[in-house]
C-alpha positions as CSV (number, residue, x, y, z in Angstrom):
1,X,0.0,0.0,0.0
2,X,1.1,3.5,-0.8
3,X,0.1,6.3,1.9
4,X,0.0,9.8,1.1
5,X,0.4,12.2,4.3
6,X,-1.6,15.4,3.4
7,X,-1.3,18.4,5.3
8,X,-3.8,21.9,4.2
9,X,-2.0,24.9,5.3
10,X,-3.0,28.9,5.5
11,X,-0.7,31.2,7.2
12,X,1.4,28.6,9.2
13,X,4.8,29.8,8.9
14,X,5.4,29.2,12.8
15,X,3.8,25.8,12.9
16,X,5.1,24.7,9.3
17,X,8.8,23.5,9.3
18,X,8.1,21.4,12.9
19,X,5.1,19.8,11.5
20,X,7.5,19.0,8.1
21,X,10.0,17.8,10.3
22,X,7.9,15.4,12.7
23,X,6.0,13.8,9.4
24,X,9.2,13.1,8.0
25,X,10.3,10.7,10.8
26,X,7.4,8.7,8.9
27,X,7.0,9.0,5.4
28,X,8.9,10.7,2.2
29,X,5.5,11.0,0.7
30,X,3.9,14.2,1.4
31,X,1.8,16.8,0.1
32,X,1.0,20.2,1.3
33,X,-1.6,22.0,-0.2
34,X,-0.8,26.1,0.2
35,X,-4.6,27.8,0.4
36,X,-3.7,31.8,-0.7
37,X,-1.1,31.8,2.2
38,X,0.2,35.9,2.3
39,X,3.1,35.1,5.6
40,X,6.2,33.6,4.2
41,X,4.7,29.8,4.1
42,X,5.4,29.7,0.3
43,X,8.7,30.7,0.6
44,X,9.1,28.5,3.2
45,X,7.9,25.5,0.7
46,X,9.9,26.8,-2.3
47,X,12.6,25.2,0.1
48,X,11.1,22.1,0.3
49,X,11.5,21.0,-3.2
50,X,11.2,17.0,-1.9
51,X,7.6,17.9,-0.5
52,X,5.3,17.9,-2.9
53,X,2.9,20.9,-2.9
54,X,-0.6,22.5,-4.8
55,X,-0.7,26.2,-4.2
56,X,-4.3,28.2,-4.0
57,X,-3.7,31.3,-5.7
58,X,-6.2,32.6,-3.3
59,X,-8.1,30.8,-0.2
60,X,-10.4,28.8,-1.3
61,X,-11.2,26.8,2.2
62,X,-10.2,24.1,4.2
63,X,-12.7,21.3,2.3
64,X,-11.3,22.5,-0.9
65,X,-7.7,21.5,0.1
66,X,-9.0,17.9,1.4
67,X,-10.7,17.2,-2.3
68,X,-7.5,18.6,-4.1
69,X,-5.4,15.8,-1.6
70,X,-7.6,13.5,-3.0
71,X,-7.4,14.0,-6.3
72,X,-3.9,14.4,-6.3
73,X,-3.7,11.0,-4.3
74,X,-5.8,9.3,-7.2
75,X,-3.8,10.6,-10.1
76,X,-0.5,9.4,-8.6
77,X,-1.2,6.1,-7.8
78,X,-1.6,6.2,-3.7
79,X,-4.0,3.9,-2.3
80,X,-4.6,5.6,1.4
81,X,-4.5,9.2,1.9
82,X,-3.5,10.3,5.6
83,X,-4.9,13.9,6.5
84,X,-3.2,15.7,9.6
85,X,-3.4,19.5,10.6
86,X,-0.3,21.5,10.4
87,X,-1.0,23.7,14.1
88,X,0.8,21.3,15.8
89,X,-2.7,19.8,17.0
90,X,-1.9,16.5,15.9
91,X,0.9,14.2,17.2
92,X,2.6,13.0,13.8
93,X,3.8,9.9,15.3
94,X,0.0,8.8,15.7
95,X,0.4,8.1,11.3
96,X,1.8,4.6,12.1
97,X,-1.6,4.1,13.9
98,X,-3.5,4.6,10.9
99,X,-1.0,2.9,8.7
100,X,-1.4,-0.5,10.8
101,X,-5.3,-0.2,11.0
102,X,-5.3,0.3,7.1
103,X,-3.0,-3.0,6.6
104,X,-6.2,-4.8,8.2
105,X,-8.2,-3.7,5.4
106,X,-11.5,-3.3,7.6
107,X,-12.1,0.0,7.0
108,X,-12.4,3.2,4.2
109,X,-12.4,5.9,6.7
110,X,-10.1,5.8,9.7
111,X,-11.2,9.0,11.6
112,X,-9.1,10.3,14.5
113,X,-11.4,10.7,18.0
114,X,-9.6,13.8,20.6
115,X,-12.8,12.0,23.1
116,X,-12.7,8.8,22.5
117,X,-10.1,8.0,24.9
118,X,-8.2,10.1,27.7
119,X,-4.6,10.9,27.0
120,X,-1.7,11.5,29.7
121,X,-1.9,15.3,29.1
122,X,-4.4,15.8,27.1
123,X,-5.7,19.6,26.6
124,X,-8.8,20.7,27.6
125,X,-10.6,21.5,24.4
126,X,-12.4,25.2,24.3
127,X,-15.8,25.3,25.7
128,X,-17.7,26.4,22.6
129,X,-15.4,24.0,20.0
130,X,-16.4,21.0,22.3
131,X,-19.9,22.4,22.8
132,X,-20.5,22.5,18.7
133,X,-18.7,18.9,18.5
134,X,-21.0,17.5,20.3
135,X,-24.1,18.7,18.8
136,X,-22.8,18.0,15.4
137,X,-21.8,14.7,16.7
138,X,-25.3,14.0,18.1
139,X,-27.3,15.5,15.2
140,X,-25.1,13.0,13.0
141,X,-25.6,9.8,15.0
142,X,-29.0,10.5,15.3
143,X,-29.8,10.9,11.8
144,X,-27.3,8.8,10.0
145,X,-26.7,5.9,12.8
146,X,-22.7,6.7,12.7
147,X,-21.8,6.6,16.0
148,X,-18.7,8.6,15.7
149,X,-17.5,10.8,19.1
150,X,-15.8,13.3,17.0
151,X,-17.3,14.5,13.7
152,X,-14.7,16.9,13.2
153,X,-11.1,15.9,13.6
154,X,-8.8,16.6,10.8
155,X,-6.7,13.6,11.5
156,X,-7.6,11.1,9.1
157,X,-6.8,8.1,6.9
158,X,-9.0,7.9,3.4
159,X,-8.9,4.4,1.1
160,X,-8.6,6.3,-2.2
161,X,-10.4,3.9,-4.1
162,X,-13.3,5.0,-1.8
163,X,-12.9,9.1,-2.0
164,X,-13.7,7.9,-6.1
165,X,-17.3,6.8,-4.8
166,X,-18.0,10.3,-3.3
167,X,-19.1,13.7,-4.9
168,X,-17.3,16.1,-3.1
169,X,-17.8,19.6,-3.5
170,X,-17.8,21.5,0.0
171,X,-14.5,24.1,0.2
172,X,-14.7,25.5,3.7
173,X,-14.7,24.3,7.0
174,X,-18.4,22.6,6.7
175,X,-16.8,20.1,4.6
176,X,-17.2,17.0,7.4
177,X,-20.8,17.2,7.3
178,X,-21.0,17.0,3.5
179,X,-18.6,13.9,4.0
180,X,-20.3,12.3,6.5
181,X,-23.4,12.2,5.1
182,X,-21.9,10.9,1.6
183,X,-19.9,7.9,3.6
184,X,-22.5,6.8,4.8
185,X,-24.7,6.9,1.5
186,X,-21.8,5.3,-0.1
187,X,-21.8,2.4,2.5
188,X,-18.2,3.3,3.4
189,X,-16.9,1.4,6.5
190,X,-15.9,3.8,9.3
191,X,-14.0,3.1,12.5
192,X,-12.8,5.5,15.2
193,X,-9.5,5.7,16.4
194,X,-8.4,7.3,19.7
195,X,-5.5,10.1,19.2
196,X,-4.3,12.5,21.4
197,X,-6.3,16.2,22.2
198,X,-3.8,19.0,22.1
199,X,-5.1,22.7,22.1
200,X,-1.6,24.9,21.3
201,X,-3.5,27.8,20.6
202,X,-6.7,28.3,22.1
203,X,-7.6,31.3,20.4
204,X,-7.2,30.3,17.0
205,X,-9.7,32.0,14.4
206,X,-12.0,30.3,11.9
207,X,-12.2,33.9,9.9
208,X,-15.7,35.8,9.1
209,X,-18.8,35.1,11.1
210,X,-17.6,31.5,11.9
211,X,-15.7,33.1,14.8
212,X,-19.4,33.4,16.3
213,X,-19.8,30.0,18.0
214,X,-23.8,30.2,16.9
215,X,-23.4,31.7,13.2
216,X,-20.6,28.4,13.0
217,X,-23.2,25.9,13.8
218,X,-26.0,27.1,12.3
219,X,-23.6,27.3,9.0
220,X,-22.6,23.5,10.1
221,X,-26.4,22.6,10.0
222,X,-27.4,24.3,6.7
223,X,-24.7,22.2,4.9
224,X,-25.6,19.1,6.6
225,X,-29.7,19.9,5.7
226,X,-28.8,21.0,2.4
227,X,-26.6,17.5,1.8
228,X,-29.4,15.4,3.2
229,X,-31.4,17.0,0.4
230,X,-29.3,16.1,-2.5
231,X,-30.8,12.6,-2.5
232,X,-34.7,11.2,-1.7
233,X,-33.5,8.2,-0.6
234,X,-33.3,7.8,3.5
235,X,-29.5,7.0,4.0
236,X,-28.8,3.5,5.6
237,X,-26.5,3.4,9.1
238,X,-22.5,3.0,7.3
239,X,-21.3,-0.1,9.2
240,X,-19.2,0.4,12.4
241,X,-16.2,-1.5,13.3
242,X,-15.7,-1.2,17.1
243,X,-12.6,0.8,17.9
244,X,-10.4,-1.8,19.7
245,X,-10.2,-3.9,17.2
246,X,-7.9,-1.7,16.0
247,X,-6.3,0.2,18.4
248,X,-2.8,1.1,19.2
249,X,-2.1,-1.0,22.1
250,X,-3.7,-4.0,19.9
């Protein structure tokens, strides 16, 4: 199997060459995909010329990054794309996690859970970002049947051959809700992983009115009504694989 590490990036020049550093303990293979970045993160990546990179001419969202990953994953041969977040949120040694419950070829969506198990020193996550988790998280559960415990975490593995079977088209930060809901009417298996919660940054903007915890999840619940309306059929419950049947400590 080929793995593709994938890491979206907008104005990260302090988080950037750490993040670059760590992955590479763990793969050659890696994208970064630049959206309209204006601090010196391309110049930073012009330096890089073993990481492969896609550069946004302007910012054209965090979704829109994750569909260009894919598509660059598909043209280029890769068979599992691997997303992690480049704010230092993730703990890049968590890929060989993902890499092992790929092998077992039970899954098309590995998602990374920050609740699904405590970590020796995990952050507390910020009120209103756990707050909108779970509602998302309940909202999904109850109207899909995917019990997931964290609908939104960027760290991810995706069977590529799968991504082909979905329709995405979402570019900002709603983009989980328009992939949920296409998982599961694709029949995609999903399973739940436990990685570590780590909150560098606490303040961290979303940009716009999504900085207002209630204009965010009333955006987060158009896109999810407005995806649940692209098809008439009722979408069936994606099947689950419990989570330690692939967990680190297997």
């Amino acid at each position: 199997m080929r793995f593709l590490v994938a890491i979206p990036v907008y104005n990260e020049e302090r988080h950037l060459p750490r993040v670059l550093d760590a992955v590479a303990r763990y793969t050659d293979d890696v994208l970064v995909i630049d959206d309209g970045s204006t601090d010196r993160t391309p110049a930073l990546l012009r330096a890089m010329p073993t990481v492969h990179t896609i550069t946004h001419p302007e910012n054209r969202g965090y979704g829109q990054s994750l569909i260009d990953a894919f598509r660059f994953a598909d043209e280029r041969g890769y068979d599992w794309v691997i997303t992690i977040d480049c704010d230092e949120q993730h703990e890049p040694a968590q890929i060989l996690e993902f890499v092992r419950c790929a092998a077992k070829g039970k899954a098309d969506v590995i998602s990374g859970s920050r609740y699904l198990r405590e970590h020796p020193g995990d952050s507390p996550a910020p009120e209103n970002r756990r707050r909108i988790n779970q509602t998302i998280t309940a909202v999904i559960d109850q109207i899909l049947g995917l019990r997931l415990t964290d609908s939104f975490c960027g760290f991810k593995a995706h069977r590529v051959a799968a991504m082909r079977r979905l329709q995405l088209d979402e570019p900002g930060y709603a983009f989980p809700l328009q992939f949920w809901v296409q998982c599961v009417r694709a029949g995609l298996r999903v399973l739940e992983i436990p990685v570590r919660r780590i909150y560098l940054d606490t303040q961290r903007e979303f940009g716009g009115t999504l900085d207002d915890p209630a204009a965010r999840l009333q955006h987060y619940l158009e896109v999810l009504l407005r995806e649940l309306g692209t098809e008439a059929a009722k979408p069936a419950p994606a099947e689950r694989i419990e989570p330690w049947r692939c967990s680190p400590c297997e």
